[in-house]
C-alpha positions as CSV (number, residue, x, y, z in Angstrom):
1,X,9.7,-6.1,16.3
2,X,6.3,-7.9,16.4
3,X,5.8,-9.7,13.4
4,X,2.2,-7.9,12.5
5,X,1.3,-6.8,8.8
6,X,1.3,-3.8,9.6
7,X,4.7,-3.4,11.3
8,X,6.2,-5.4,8.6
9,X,5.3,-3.2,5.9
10,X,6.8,0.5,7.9
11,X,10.1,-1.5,8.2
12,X,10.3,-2.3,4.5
13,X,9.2,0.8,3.5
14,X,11.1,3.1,5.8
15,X,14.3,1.6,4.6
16,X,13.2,2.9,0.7
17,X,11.0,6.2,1.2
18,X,13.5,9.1,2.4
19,X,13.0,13.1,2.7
20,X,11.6,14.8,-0.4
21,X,10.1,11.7,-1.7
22,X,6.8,11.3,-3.0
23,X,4.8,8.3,-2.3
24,X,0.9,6.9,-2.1
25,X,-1.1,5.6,0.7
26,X,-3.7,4.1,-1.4
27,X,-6.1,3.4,1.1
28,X,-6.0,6.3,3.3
29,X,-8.6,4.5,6.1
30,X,-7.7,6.0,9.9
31,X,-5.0,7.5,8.7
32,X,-1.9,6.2,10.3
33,X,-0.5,4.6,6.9
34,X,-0.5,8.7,5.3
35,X,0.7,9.5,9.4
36,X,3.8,7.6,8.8
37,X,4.7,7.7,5.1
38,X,4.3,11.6,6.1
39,X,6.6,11.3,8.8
40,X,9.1,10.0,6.1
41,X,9.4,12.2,3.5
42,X,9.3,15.7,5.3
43,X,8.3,19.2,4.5
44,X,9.4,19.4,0.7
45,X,8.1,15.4,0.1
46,X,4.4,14.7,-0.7
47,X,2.2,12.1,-0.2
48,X,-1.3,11.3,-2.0
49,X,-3.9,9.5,0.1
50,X,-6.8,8.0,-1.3
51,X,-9.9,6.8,0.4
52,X,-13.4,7.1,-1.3
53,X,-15.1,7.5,1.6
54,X,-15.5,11.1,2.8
55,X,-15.6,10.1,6.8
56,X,-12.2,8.1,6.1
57,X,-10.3,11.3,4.9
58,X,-12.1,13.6,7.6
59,X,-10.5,11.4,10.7
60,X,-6.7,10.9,8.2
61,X,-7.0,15.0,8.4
62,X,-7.5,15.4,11.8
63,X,-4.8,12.6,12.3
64,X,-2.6,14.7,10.9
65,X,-3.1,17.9,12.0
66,X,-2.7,16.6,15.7
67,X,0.8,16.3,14.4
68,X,1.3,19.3,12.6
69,X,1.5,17.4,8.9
70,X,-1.3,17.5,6.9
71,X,1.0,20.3,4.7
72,X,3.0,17.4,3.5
73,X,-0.3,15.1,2.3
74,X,-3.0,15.7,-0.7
75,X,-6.3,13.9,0.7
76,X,-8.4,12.1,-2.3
77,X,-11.6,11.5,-1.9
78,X,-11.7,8.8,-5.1
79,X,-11.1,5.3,-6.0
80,X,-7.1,4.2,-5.8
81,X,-8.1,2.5,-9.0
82,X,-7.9,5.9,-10.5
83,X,-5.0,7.4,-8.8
84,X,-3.2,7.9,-12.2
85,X,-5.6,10.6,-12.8
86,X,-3.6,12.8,-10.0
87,X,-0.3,11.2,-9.7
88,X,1.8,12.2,-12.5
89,X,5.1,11.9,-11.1
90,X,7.2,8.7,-10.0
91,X,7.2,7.7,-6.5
92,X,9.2,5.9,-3.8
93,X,6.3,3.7,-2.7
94,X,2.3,2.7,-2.4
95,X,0.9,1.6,0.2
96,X,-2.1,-0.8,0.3
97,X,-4.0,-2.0,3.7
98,X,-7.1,-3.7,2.0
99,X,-10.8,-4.6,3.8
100,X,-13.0,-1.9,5.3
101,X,-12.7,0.6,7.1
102,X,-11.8,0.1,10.9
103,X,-14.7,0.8,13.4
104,X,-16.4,1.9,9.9
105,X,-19.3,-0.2,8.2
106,X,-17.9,-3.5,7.4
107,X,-20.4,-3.9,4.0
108,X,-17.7,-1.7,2.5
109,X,-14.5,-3.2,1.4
110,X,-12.2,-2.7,-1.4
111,X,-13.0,-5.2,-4.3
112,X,-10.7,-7.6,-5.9
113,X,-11.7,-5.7,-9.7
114,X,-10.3,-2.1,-8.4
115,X,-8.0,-3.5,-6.6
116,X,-6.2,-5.2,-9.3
117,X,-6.1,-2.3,-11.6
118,X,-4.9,0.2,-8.6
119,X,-2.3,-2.4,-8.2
120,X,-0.9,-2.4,-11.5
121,X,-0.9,1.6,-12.3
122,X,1.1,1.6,-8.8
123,X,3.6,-0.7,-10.2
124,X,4.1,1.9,-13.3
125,X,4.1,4.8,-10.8
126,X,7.2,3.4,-8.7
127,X,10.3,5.0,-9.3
128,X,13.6,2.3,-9.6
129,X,14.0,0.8,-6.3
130,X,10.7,1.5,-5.4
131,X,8.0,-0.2,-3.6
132,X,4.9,-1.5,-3.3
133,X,3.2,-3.3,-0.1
134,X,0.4,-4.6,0.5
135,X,-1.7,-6.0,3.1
136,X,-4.4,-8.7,2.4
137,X,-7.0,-9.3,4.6
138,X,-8.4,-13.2,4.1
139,X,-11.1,-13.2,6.6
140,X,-14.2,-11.7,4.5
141,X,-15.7,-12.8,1.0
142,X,-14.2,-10.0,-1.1
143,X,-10.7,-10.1,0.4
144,X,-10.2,-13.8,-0.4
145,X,-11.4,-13.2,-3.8
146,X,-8.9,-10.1,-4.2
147,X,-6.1,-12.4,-2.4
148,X,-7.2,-15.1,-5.2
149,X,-6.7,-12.4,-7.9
150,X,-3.7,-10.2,-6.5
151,X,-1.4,-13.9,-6.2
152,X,-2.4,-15.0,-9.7
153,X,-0.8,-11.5,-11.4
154,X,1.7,-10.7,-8.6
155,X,3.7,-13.9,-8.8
156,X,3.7,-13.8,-12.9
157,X,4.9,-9.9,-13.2
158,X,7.8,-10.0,-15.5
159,X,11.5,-10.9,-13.4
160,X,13.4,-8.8,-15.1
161,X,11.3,-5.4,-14.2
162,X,10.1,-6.4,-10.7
163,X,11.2,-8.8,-7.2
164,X,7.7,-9.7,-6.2
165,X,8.1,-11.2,-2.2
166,X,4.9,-12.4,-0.2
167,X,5.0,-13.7,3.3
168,X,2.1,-15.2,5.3
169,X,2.0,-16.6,9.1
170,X,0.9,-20.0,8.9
171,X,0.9,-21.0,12.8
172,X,-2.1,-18.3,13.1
173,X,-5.5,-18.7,13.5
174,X,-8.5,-16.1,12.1
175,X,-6.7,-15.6,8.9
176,X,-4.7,-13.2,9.7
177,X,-3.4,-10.4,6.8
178,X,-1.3,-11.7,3.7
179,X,1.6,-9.1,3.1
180,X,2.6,-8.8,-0.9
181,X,6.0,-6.7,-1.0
182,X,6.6,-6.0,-4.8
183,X,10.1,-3.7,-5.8
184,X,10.9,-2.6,-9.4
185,X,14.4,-3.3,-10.2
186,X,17.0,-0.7,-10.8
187,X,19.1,-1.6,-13.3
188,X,19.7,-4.9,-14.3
189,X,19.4,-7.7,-11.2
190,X,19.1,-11.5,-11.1
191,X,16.0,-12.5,-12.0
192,X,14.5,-14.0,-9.6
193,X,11.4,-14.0,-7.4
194,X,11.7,-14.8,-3.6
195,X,8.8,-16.5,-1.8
196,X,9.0,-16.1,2.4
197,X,6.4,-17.6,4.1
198,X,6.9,-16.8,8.3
């Protein structure tokens, strides 16, 4: 496996998300995040994607429906930072791949403010044992300002509710992505937080 952001993130979260699960692609962009958490949790799962830019969710639909599985995924044109207001059940996992829009207009990015707070109703959305990812991209204004914002409350959640994990390459060049893995705990576990950097 190549050690990318992405790819990192689907091997965590493959290992947690199973059939019949529910779980949240907060940041529904082309579409292969929703693609593959839909390829996880089968016909009787669900998965929410969120993306509050119309042309976003038109190309995640036709994504899926080139694979027969846009039955298994509720497209939300809205902010994530609101996805309480249709998620009303616990889920396996949320997905975040923050910036703009690939091949879209660059001007619009998620922002550190909305992020934070889609961040944190996540965490009270996951299920024990669930999960929460998250990719961080460093190489624009906004995303070092949510990376800024997303380390400060990540690595001071509460140890006894949540294992927050964040890993980084440091031999790369063009700041490449920042990956925040946060799990609630189920039951009662050490408390500790682990800190990889790659």
């Amino acid at each position: 496996m190549v050690l990318k952001a992405v790819n990192m993130i689907r091997s965590i979260v493959q290992g947690v998300v199973s059939e019949g699960d529910l779980a949240v692609d907060a940041t529904a962009g082309n579409g292969h995040d929703t693609l593959f958490l839909a390829s996880l949790v089968g016909d009787s799962g669900l998965i929410y994607a969120f993306d509050n830019q119309q042309r976003a969710l038109d190309i995640t639909r036709e994504r899926l429906r080139a694979h027969r599985l846009e039955q298994r995924v509720k497209l939300i044109c809205d902010g994530h930072e609101r996805m309480d207001k249709y998620v009303t059940d616990r889920v396996k996992a949320v997905v975040f791949n923050l910036g703009y829009l690939p091949g879209g207009d660059h001007g619009k990015t998620t922002l550190p403010g909305t992020t934070l707070t889609a961040v944190e109703k996540s965490l009270d959305l996951l299920l024990p044992g669930g999960i929460c990812a998250i990719a961080v991209y460093r190489g624009h204004g906004e995303g070092q300002r949510e990376d800024a914002l997303l380390r400060e409350y990540l690595t001071s959640l509460d140890p006894r509710i949540y294992i927050s994990v964040w890993a980084e390459a440091t031999n790369q060049r063009n700041n490449p992505p920042l990956v925040w893995l946060v799990q609630k705990k189920r039951g009662t576990c050490p408390t500790n937080y682990y800190r990889i950097i790659l």
